[in-house]
C-alpha positions in Angstrom: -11.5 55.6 43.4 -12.5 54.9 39.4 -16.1 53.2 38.8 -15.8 50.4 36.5 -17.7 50.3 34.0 -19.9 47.2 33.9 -20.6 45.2 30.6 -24.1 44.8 31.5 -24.1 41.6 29.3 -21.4 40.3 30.6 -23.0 40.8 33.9 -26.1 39.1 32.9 -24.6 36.0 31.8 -22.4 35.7 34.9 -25.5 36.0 37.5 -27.6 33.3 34.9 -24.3 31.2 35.4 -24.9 32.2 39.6 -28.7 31.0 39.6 -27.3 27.6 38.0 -25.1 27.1 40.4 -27.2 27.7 43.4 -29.8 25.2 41.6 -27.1 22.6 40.6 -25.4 22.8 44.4 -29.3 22.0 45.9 -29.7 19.3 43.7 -27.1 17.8 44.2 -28.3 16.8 47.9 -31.8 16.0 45.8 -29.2 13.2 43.8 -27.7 12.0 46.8 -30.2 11.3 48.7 -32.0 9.6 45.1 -28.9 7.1 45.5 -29.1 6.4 49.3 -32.8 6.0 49.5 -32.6 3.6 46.1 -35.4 5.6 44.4 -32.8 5.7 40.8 -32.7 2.3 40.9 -36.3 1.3 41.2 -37.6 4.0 38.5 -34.8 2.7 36.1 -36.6 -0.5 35.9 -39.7 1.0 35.7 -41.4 2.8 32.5 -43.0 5.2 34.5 -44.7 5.6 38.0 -46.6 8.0 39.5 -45.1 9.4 43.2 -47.6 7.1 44.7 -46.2 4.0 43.2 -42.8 4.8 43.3 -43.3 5.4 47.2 -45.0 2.2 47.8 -42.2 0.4 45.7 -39.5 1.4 47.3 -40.5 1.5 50.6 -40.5 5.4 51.1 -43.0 8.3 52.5 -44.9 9.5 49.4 -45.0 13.0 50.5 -41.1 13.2 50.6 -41.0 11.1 47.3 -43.3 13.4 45.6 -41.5 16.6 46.1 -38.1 15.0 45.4 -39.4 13.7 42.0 -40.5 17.8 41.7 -37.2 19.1 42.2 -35.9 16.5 39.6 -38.3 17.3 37.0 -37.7 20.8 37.2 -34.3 20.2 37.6 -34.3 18.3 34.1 -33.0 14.8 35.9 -36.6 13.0 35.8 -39.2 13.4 32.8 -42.9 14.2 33.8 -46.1 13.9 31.9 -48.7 15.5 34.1 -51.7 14.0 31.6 -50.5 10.7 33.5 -49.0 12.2 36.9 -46.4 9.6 35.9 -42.6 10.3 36.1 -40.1 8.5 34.5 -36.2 8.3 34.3 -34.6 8.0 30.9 -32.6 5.1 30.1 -29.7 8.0 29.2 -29.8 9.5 32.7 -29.7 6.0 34.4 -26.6 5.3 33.3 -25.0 8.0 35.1 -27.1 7.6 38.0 -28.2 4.1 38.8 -25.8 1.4 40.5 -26.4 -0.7 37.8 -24.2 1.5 35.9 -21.3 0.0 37.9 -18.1 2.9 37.5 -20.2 5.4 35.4 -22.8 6.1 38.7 -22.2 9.9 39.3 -24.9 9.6 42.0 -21.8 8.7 44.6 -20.3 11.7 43.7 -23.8 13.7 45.1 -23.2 12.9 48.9 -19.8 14.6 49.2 -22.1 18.0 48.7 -23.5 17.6 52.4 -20.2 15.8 53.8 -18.1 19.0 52.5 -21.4 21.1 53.9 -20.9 19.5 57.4 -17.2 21.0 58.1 -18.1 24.6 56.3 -17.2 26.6 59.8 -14.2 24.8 60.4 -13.1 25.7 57.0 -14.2 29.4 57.1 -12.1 29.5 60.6 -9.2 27.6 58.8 -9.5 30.1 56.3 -8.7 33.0 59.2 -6.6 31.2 61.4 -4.4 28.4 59.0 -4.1 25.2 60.0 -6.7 22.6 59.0 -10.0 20.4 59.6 -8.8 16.5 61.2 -9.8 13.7 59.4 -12.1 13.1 62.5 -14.5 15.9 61.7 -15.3 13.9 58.8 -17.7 10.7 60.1 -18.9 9.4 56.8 -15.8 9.9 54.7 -14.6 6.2 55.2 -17.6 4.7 53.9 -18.2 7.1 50.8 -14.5 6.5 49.5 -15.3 3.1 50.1 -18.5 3.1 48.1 -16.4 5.2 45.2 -13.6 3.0 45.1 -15.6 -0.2 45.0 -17.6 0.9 42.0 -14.5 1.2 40.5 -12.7 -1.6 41.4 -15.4 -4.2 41.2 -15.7 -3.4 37.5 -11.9 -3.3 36.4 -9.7 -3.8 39.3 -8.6 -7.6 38.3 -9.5 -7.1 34.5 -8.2 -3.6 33.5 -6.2 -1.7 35.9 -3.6 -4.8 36.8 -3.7 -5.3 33.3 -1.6 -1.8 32.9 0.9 -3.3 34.7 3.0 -5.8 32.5 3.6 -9.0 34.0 1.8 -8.7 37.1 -1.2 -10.8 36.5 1.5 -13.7 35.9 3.4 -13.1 39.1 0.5 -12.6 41.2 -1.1 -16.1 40.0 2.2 -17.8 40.9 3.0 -15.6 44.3 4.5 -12.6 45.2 4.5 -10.5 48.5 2.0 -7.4 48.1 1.0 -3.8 50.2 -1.6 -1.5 49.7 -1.1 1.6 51.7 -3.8 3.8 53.0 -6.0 0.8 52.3 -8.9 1.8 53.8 -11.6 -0.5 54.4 -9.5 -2.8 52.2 -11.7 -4.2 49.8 -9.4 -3.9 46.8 -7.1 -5.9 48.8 -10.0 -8.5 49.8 -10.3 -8.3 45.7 -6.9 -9.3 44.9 -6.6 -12.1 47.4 -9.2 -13.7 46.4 -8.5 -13.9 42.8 -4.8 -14.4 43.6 -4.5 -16.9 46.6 -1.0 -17.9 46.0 0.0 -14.0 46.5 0.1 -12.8 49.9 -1.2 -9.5 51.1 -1.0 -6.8 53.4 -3.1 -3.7 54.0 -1.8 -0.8 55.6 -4.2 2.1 57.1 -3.9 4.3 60.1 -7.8 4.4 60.1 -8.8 1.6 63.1 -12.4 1.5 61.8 -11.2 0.8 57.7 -9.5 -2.0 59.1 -11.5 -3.5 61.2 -14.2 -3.5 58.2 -11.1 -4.8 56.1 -10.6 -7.8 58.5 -14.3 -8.5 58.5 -14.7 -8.5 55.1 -11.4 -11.0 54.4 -13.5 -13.7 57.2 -16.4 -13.3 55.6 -15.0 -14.1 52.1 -12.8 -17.3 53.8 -9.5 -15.4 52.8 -5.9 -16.4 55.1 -3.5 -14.6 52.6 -4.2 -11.3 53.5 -2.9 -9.1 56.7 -3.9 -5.8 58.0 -2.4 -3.6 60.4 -3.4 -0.1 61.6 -0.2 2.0 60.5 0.5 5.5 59.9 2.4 5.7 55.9 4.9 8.3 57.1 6.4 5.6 60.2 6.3 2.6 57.4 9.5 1.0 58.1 9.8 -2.3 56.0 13.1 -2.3 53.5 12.9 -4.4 50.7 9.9 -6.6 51.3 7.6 -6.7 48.6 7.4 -7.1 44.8 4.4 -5.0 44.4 3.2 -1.8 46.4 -0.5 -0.3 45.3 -1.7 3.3 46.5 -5.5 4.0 45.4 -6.1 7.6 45.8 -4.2 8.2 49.0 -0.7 9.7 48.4 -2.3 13.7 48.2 -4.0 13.5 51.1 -1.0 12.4 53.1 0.6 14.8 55.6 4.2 13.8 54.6 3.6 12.1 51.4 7.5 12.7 50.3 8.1 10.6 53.1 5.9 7.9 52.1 6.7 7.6 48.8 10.2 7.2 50.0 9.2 4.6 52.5 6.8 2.5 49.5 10.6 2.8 47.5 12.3 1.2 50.2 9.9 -1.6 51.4 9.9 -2.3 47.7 12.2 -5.1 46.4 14.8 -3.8 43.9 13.1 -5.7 41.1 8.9 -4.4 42.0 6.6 -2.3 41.1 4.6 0.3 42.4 1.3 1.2 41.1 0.0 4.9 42.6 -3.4 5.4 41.3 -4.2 9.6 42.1 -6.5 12.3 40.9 -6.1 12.8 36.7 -4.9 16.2 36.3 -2.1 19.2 36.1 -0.2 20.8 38.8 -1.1 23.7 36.9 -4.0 25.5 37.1 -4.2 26.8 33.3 -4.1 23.4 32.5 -7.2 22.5 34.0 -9.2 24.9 32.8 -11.0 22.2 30.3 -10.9 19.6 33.1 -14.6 18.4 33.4 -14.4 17.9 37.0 -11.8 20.8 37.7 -14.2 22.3 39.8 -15.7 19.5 42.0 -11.9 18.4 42.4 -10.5 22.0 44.1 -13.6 22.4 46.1 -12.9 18.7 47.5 -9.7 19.5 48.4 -10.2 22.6 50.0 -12.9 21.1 52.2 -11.0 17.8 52.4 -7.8 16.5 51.0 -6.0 19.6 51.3 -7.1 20.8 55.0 -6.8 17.2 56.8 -3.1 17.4 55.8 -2.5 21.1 56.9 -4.4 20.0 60.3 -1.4 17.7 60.7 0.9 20.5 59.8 1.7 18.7 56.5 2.3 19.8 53.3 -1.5 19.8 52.1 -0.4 19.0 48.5 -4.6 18.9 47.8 -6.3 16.7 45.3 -5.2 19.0 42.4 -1.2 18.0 42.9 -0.9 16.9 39.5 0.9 14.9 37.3 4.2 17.2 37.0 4.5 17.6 40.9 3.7 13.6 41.3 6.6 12.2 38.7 8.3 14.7 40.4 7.9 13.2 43.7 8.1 9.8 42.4 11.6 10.3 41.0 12.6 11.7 44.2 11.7 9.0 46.0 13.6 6.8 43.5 11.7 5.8 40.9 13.6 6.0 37.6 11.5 4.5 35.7 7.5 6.4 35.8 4.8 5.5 33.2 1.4 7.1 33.2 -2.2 5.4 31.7 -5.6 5.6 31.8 -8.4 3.8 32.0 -11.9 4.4 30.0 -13.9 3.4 33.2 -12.4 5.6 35.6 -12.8 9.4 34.8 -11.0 10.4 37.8 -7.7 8.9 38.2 -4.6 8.0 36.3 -2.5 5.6 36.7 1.5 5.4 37.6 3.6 2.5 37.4 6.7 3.1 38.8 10.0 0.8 38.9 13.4 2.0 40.9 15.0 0.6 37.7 
C-alpha cells in the first residue's frame, strides 16, 4: 500500500470548509425554528430589542430566545451591540428570512433540515438493504410543501407563471376544463378557481389528508367549480378531458412518472396544454456544479424524493432528474411541442409548457 502524500493546505482548507458545514447544518434548525416560532418577523419590524423584549413580544420563553438570538449572532444572521444588549435583524437579512418577503423567504427552506433528520436510520438501512423510506415516515412533509408552494404561488401564480402560458389567461376567464395532479393540499387549485370561476377544476392527489385540507379550503373560500378526488397519477384513466393539465413539483417524485406523463397526454384534449413545473436543473451532474442550491437539492432527494419512489419499487428519478431526462420524458409521452421558462420569483423550478401538437 502507497501513502499519499497530503497537501497540507489543501487539507486545511477542506476541514475549515468541514467546521462550516457542521455550523451551517446546526443553524439551520436555529432558522427554522426562527420561522415557526415568528421571532424573524417581529425583530424585522423592530430596530432593535434586547432578548427580554423580543420574548415578551412575541410571546416566547426568554431563556430559549436569548440563546437562539446567540447562535444567530455568532452565526452572522442577527447583529448584536452588547453596549445596548440589543439585537437587531438587518433589513438585507429580512428579506430572505421574514414572511413578508413573500417567494424570497429562505426560512421555509430551514425545516426540511430536521424533517430529512427524522428518517436518517431508514436511509442508512436503505443505503444497505435498497429499497426506500414510504412517504408515511414523513408526517410533516404535506404541510411544508404546502407552506413552500404557497409562498410561491400566492405571489405569481395568477400574475406570472399562467402568464408563461400564451393564451391561457383568456380561455380560463371564458371556461375551460382543468387538472392538477399531485395537488396536494390544493391551494393553487383553490387559487385558480377563484380567480377563474367560469373554468372548472379538478385536483388530483393520492394523499387523503391534502385533500381533505383541499376540500376545506375550497368551502371556506365559497368555491363550487372545483373537484377533488384522492387518486393515485399512475391509475389516472381520463382520455381526452381537459384543455389544461398543471403538475407543481410532483412528476420526480412519482414512482412511475413515465406512466403519468403518458396518462396527463391522454386525459389532455388534442388542442391543451400542459404546464409541468419541476426542480431547475441538469440531468447531469457536471452541469450543476455552479447550481446554488445543487447541494440542498441531492441531499433532498436522497432523503426524500428519490427514496419514497424506490420504496414503491419505482424508478426513483430524484429531484435532480433534469431538464434533458424531463423533455425527454415529455416527448415520450407525446408532447411534440416542449418550451422551457423561468421565472425571477421562483429560484427553484422551471417551467415546461407542453402541447401534443
Amino acid at each position: 500500500m502507497t501513502v499519499q502524500e497530503i497537501d497540507e493546505v489543501k487539507a486545511e482548507e477542506f476541514a475549515g470548509q468541514m467546521v462550516g458545514l457542521l455550523n451551517n447544518a446546526l443553524l439551520s434548525l436555529m432558522v427554522s425554528v426562527g420561522h415557526r416560532t415568528g421571532l424573524f418577523d417581529t425583530m424585522a419590524i423592530e430596530a432593535a430589542l434586547t432578548s427580554d423584549e423580543l420574548a415578551a413580544k412575541a410571546g416566547l420563553n426568554e431563556r430559549y430566545v436569548r440563546e437562539w438570538l446567540n447562535a444567530l449572532t455568532v452565526g452572522g444572521i442577527v447583529i448584536y451591540d452588547p453596549a445596548q444588549r440589543r439585537y437587531h435583524l438587518p433589513a438585507e437579512h429580512a428579506a430572505s428570512l421574514t414572511r413578508s418577503a413573500g417567494p424570497a423567504n429562505l426560512a421555509t427552506l430551514a425545516q426540511f433540515t430536521s424533517l430529512m433528520g427524522h428518517v436518517e436510520d431508514g436511509i442508512v438501512e436503505a443505503f444497505r438493504n435498497g429499497g426506500g423510506v414510504p412517504y408515511s415516515a414523513f408526517p410533516k412533509f404535506q404541510e411544508l410543501m404546502a407552506e413552500e408552494s404557497a409562498r410561491v404561488n400566492d405571489a405569481v401564480l395568477i400574475d406570472g407563471t399562467l402568464q408563461l402560458v400564451d393564451g391561457i389567461t383568456e380561455q380560463l376567464r371564458s371556461g375551460i376544463d382543468v387538472a392538477d395532479v399531485g395537488c396536494g393540499q390544493g391551494h393553487a387549485v383553490n387559487l385558480m378557481a377563484k380567480e377563474f370561476p367560469n373554468s372548472r377544476f379538478t385536483g388530483w392527489d393520492f394523499s387523503e389528508e391534502g385533500i381533505a385540507a383541499a376540500r376545506a379550503e375550497a368551502s371556506e373560500l365559497g368555491l363550487n367549480n372545483t373537484t377533488f378526488e384522492v387518486q393515485d397519477a399512475s391509475m389516472i384513466s381520463a382520455s381526452n378531458a381537459f384543455d389544461f393539465i398543471t403538475v407543481f413539483d410532483a412528476i420526480h417524485d412519482q414512482a412511475k412518472p413515465d406512466v403519468v406523463l403518458q396518462n396527463i397526454s391522454n386525459a389532455l384534449r388534442d388542442d391543451g396544454v400542459f404546464l409541468c413545473v419541476d426542480i431547475a436543473g441538469s440531468s447531469h451532474v457536471e452541469n450543476n456544479l455552479e447550481h446554488p442550491m445543487a447541494p440542498l437539492l441531492y441531499s433532498i432527494s436522497t432523503f426524500h424524493c428519490m427514496t419514497v419512489s424506490l420504496a414503491l419499487d419505482g424508478e426513483g428519478l430524484g429531484t435532480m432528474w433534469g431538464q434533458e431526462l424531463a423533455n425527454e420524458m415529455l416527448n415520450a409521452a407525446g408532447f411534440a411541442s416542449v418550451e422551457t421558462k423561468t421565472i425571477p420569483e421562483d429560484i427553484l423550478n422551471v417551467y415546461y409548457i407542453a402541447r401534443k401538437h
